[in-house]
C-alpha positions, -999 to 999 in steps of 0.1 A, spaced: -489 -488 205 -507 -495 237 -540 -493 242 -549 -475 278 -588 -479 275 -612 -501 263 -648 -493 245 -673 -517 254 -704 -515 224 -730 -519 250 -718 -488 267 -704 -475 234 -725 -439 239 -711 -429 276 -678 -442 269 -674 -422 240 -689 -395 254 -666 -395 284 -634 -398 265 -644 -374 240 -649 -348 273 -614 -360 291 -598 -352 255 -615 -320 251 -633 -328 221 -670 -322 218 -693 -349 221 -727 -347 203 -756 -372 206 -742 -410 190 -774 -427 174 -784 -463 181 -785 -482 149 -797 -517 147 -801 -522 181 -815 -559 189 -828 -563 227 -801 -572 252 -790 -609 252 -815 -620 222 -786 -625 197 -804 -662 194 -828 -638 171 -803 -626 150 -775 -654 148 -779 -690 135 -766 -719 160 -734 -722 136 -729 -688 137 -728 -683 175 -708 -714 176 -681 -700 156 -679 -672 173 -680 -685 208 -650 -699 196 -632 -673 179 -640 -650 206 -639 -673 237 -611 -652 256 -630 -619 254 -657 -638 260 -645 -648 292 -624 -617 298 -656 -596 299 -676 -618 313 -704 -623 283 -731 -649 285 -726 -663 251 -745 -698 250 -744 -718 218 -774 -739 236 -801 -723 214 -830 -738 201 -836 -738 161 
């Protein structure tokens, strides 16, 4: 299997929405569930966590072009 498209979650709603519509399927509204402001993961994630996953994810990371600093304060 080969994947032909990719779903970003901070688009996840009109991504969806759009290949739900090129696939004929019907879309209906997508909710947003524990939604945290943009870049404030530092809120949410502990300095160890973040510096796992800046290193289990550091291709994607890169590939996508995140800002993922594991410079945060305590």
């Amino acid at each position: 299997m080969v994947a032909t498209r990719v779903l970003r979650f901070e688009h996840y709603a009109d991504d969806i929405s759009e290949l739900f519509s090129e696939l004929n399927l019907r879309t209906d509204d997508f909710p947003v569930l524990n939604q945290v402001p943009a870049n404030d993961f530092e809120q949410v994630y502990t300095p160890e966590l973040v510096e796992k996953i800046g290193v289990l994810a550091e291709r994607d990371i890169e590939y996508f072009g995140y800002q993922f600093s594991t410079e945060i304060a305590p």
